[in-house]
C-alpha positions as CSV (number, residue, x, y, z in Angstrom):
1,X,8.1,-10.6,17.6
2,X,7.3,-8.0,15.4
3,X,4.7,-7.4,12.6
4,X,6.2,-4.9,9.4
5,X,3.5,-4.1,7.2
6,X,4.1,-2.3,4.0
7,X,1.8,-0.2,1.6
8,X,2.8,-0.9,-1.9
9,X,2.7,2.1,-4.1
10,X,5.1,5.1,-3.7
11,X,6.7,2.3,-0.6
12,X,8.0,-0.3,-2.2
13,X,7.1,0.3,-6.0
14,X,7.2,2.7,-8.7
15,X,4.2,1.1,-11.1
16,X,5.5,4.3,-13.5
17,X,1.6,5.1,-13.5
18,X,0.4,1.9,-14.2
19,X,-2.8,2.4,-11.7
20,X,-3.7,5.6,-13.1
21,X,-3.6,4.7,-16.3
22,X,-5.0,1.6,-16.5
23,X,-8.3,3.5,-14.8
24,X,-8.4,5.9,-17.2
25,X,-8.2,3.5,-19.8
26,X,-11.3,1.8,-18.6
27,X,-13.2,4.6,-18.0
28,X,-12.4,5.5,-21.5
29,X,-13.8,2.2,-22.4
30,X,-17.0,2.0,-20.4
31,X,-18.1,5.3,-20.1
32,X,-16.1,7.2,-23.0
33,X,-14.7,9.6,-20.6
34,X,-11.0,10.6,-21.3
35,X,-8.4,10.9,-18.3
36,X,-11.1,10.6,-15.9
37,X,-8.9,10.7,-13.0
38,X,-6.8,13.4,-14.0
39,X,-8.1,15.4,-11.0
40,X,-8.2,12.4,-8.3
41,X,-5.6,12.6,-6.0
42,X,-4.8,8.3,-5.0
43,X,-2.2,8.4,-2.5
44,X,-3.2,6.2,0.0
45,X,-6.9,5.5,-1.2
46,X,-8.0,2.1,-1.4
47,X,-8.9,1.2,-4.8
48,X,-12.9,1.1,-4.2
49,X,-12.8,4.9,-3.0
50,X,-10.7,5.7,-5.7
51,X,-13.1,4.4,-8.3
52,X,-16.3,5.8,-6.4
53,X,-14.5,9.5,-6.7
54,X,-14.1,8.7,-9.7
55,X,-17.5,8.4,-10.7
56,X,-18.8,10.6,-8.7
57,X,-16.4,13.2,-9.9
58,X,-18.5,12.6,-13.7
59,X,-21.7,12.5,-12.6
60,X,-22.3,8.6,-12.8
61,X,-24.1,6.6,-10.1
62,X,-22.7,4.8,-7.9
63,X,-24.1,1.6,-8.7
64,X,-22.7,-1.7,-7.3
65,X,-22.6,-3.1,-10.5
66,X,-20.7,-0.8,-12.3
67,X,-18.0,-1.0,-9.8
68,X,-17.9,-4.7,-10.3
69,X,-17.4,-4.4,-13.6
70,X,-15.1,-1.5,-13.1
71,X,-12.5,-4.1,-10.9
72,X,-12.5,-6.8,-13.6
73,X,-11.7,-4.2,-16.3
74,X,-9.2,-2.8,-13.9
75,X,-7.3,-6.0,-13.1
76,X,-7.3,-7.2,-17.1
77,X,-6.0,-3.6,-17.7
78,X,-3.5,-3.5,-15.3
79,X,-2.0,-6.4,-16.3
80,X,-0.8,-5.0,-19.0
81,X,0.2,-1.5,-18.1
82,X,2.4,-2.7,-15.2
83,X,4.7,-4.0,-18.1
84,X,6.4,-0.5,-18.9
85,X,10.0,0.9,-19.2
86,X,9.6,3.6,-16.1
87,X,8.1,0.9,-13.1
88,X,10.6,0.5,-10.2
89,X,11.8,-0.3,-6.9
90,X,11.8,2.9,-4.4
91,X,15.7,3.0,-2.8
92,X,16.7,0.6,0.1
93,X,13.6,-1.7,-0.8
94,X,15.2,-5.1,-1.6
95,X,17.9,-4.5,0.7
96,X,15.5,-3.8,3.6
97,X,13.4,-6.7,3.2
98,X,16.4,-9.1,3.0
99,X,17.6,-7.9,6.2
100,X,13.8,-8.0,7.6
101,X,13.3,-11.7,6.6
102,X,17.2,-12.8,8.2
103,X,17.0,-11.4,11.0
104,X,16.4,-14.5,13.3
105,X,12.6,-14.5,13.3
106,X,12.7,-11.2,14.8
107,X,10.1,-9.8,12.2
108,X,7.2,-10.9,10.2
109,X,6.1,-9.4,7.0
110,X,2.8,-8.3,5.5
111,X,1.3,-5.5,3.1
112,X,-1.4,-3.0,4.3
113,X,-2.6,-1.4,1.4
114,X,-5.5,0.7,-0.6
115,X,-4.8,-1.9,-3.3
116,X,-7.4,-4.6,-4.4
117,X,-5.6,-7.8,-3.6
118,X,-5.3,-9.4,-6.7
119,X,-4.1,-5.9,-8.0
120,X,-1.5,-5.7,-5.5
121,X,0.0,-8.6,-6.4
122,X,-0.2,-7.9,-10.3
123,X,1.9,-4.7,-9.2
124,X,4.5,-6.7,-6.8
125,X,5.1,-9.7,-9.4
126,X,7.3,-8.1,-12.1
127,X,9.5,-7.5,-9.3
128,X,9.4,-10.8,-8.0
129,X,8.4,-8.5,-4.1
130,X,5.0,-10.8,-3.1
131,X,7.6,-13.8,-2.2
132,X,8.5,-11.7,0.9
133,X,4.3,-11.2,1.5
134,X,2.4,-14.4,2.5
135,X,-0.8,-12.3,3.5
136,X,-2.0,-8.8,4.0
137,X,-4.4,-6.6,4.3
138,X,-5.9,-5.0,1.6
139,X,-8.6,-2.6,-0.1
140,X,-10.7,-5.3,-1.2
141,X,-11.2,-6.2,2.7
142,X,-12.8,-2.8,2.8
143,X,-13.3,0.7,1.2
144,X,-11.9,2.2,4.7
145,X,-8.2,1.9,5.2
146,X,-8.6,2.7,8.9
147,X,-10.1,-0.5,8.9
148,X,-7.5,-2.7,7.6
149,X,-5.0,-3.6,10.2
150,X,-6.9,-6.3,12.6
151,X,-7.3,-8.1,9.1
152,X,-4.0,-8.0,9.2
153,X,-3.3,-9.0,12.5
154,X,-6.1,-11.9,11.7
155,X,-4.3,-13.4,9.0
156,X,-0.7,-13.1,10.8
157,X,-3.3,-15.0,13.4
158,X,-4.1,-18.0,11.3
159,X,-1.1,-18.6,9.3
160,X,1.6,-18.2,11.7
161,X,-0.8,-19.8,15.5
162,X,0.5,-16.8,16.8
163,X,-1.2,-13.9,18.6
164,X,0.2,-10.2,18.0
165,X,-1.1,-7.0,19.7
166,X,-1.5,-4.1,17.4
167,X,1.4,-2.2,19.7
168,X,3.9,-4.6,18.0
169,X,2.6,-3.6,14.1
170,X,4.9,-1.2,12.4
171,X,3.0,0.1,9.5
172,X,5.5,1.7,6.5
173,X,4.1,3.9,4.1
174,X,4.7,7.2,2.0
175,X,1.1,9.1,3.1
176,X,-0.2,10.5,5.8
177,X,-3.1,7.8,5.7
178,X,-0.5,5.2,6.4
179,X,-0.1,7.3,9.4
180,X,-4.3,7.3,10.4
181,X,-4.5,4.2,9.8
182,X,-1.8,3.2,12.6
183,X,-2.7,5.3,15.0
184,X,-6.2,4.4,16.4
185,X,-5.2,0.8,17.4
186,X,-1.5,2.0,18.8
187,X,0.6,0.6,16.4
188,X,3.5,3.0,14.9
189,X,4.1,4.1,11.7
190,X,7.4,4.3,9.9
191,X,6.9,7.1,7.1
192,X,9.6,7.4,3.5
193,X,8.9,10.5,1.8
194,X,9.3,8.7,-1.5
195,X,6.1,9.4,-3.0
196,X,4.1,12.9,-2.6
197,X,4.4,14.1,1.0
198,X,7.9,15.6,2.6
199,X,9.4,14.4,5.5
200,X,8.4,17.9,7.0
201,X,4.6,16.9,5.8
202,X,4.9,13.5,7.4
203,X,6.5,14.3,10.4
204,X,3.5,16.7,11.2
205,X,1.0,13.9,10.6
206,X,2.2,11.9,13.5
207,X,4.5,9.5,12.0
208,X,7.0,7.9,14.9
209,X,10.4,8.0,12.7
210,X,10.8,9.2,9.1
211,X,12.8,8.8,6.7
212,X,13.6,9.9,2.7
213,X,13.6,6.4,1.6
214,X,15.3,3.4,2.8
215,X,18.7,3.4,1.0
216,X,20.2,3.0,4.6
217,X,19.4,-0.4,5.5
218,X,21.4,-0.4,8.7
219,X,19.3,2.9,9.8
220,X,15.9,1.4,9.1
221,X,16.1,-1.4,11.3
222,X,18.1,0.9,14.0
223,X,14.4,3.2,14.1
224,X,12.7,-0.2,13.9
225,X,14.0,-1.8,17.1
226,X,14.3,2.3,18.9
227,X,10.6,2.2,18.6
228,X,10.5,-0.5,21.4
229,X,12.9,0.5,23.9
């Protein structure tokens, strides 16, 4: 019994910017500031760090309240934006997690991601991914992703009466945080180099096996069960 949990953008999706965007757009709104996060780096930022950088990148303070507000804009906005020409599927995805969920019960599936939870599944749902996700762990659980996976394990916990140990996780992800936030409990990390890091880049972070993207099915779930020989 093994726990795959996937990170969402530059993993499994291709929003076609719909994240950025829809954050610029709100800073635009609320604080009149154009492309506001033109500078950020996201990749594998939970969304509440994202928008603290964000405003502390113009000066603004980080009050609570604006970052509520912020989310609600965010989620309304994004909404919208996710329905573009350019969103897609990263190679190998659907094929992957069709051969994940028949595989005789071997593996059980979850997200670990910077995302919001209600924004993760905004982005998943024009693909029709989040039936494949019953729960997850997600930014909204807290502003730390190194933090997220025993909410994970939690959840798998109370929906399935099962225990799992985090040495039987498999985190899948495109960054190097994917990698960190593995790591400290023991659980591996399977790395694509389908959004901004190489393999060569991911490699040196520490991931156990990557990959350039998981067009070959038959090879990803080779590396998934080589991991527990």
């Amino acid at each position: 019994m093994k726990l795959i949990l996937f990170d969402i953008d530059g993993t499994l999706v291709d929003t076609g910017g719909a994240g950025s965007r829809a954050l610029d757009i709100v800073f635009m709104e609320y604080f009149s500031i154009k492309n506001a996060f033109r500078d950020i780096n996201m990749s594998g930022k939970t969304d509440t760090q994202i928008i603290k950088e964000g405003l502390t990148a113009h000066n603004l303070p980080l009050d609570n309240r604006y970052i509520a507000d912020i989310v609600v804009l965010y989620l309304k906005t994004l909404s919208r934006e996710i329905n573009n020409d350019r969103k897609r599927t990263m190679p190998g995805v659907r094929e992957a997690l069709s051969a994940l969920t028949n595989d005789n019960g071997s593996y059980y599936l979850g997200l670990l991601t910077g995302n919001i939870e209600q924004g993760a599944r905004i982005k998943l749902s024009p693909f029709d991914l989040n039936k494949y996700f019953p729960f997850g762990a997600f930014g909204s659980d807290d502003e730390d992703r190194n933090k997220l996976l025993p909410y994970a394990t939690k959840r798998f916990s109370l929906i399935y009466n099962k225990e799992i140990d985090f040495t039987n996780c498999i985190i899948v992800g495109d960054t190097p945080r994917d990698i960190d936030c593995a790591k400290p409990y023991g659980a591996y990390c399977i790395a694509v180099a389908t959004g901004y890091y190489s393999t060569s880049r991911l490699r040196d972070a520490g991931a156990d096996v990557v990959m350039e993207d998981l067009s070959d099915t038959e090879e990803f779930i080779k590396s998934l069960k080589r991991l527990f020989e």
